[in-house]
C-alpha positions in Angstrom: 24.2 -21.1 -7.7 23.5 -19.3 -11.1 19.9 -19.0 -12.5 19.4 -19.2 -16.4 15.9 -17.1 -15.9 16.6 -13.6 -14.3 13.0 -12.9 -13.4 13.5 -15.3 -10.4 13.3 -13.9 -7.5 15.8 -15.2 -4.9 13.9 -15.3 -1.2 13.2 -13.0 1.1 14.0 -10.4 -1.3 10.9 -7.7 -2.1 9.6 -5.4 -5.0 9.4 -2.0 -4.7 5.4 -2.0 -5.4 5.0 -5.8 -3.7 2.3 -5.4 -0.8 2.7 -7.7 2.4 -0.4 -8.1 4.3 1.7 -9.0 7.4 3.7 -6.0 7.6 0.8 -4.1 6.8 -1.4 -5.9 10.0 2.0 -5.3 12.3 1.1 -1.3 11.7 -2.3 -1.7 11.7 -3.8 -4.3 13.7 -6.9 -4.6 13.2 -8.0 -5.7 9.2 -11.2 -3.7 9.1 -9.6 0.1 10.3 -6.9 -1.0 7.9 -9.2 -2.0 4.9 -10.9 2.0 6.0 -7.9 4.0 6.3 -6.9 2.5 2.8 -9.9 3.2 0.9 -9.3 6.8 2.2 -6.6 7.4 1.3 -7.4 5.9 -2.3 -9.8 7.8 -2.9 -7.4 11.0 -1.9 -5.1 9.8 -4.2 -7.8 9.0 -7.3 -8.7 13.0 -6.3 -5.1 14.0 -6.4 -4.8 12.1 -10.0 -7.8 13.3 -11.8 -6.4 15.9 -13.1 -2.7 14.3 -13.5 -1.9 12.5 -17.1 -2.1 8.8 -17.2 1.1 7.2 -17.3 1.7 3.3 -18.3 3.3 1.1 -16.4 4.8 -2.4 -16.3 2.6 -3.4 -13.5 -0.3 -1.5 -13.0 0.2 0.5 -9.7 -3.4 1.0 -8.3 -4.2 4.1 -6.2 -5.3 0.8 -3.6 -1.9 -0.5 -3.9 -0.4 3.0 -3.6 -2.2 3.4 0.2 -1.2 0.2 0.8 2.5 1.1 0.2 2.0 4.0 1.8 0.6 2.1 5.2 3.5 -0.7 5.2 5.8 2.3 4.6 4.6 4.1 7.8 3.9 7.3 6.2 -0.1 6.7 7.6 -0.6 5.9 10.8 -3.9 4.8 12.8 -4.8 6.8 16.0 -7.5 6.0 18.5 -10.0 8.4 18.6 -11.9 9.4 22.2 -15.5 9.5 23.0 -15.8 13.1 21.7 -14.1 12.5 18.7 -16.1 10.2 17.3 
């Protein structure tokens, strides 16, 4: 079958800044530490940027979609803290 509009996009297939909330709740279960560790890590990323030049992009690639990535790419992990680490 052959598509006259190219931006189509066929099923199942995913772009490279497309967030999935239900890969991201398979590494993190629980929406609220997962809505935490994200912010964290977005504001480490707005710190990492400041001083950075702004470049444009076709879609505009928030440091909160950048931890997001980063979660459903398994480069940040969860841990459960003990009593004396809290």
């Amino acid at each position: 079958m052959t598509f006259l509009n190219s931006n189509i996009k066929k099923i199942g297939m995913k772009e490279k800044n497309e967030v999935n909330y239900d890969e991201l709740i398979k590494k993190i279960p629980n929406k609220y530490v997962l809505t935490i560790i994200a912010g964290k890590r977005a504001r480490e990323i707005d710190v990492e940027n400041a001083t950075k030049e702004v470049i444009k992009t076709e879609k505009k690639v928030t440091s909160v979609r950048k931890a997001l990535l980063e979660i459903s790419e398994g480069k940040i992990v969860a841990k459960e803290l003990n009593e004396d680490e809290e």
